[in-house]
N, C-alpha and C positions, 0 to 999 in steps of 0.2 A: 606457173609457180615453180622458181627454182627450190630446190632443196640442199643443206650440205649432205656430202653421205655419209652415212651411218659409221660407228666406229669401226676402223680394219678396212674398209672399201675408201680404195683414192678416183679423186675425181680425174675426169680425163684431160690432158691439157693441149688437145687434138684437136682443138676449135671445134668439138661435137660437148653435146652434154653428157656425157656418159660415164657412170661408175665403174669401177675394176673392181676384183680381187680372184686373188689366186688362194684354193682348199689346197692344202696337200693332209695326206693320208698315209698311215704305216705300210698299208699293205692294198691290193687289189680288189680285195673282197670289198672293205670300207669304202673305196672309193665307187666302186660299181653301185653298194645301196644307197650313196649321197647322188650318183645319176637318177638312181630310177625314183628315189625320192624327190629330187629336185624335178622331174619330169610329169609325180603327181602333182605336185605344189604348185606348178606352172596351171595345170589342167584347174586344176580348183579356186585358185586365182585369178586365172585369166588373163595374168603378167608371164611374159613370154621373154628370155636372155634375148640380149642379140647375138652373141657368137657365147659358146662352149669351146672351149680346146680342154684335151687332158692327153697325160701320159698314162704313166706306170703307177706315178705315184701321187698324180695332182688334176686340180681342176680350174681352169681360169673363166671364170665366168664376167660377161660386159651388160652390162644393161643401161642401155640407152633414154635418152627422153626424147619423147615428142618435141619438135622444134618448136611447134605455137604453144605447148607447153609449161614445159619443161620439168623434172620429175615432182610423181605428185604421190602424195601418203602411200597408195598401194604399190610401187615401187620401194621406198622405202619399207613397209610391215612386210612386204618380200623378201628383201634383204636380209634381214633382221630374222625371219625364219628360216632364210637359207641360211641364215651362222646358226641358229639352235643345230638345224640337222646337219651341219658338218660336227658338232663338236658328238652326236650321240654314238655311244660303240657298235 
């Protein structure tokens, strides 16, 4: 089951199924508690990024679909919690 993604996350057009987006954040600290947040949330979930890249002041996060799948609700309500915790101070 494909899904569209969520608002703010673009679809990939890399012939994979996969969502983007990029957190940016003021400062270091913020973006450090949306890592180690996003790293409970993965644990608790059980949905896991496929790549992480950040700077100074950002965080690009990918999250792929299963090919025989392709994304499914717990992908998405991931998503969708990773914008709550990018947006918390």
């Amino acid at each position: 089951m494909s899904m569209t993604p969520p608002e703010g996350w673009a679809a990939s057009n890399t012939g994979t199924a996969a969502w983007f987006k990029r957190f940016e954040f003021s400062d270091y600290a913020r973006l450090r508690r949306f890592l180690d947040d996003l790293a409970a949330l993965a644990e608790e979930t059980g949905v896991h990024p496929d790549n992480i890249g950040f700077g100074r002041d950002y965080v690009n996060v990918t999250l792929e679909a299963p090919a025989e799948t392709g994304h499914d609700s717990r992908q998405g309500d991931f998503a969708q919690r990773l914008d709550r915790l990018s947006e918390q101070g």
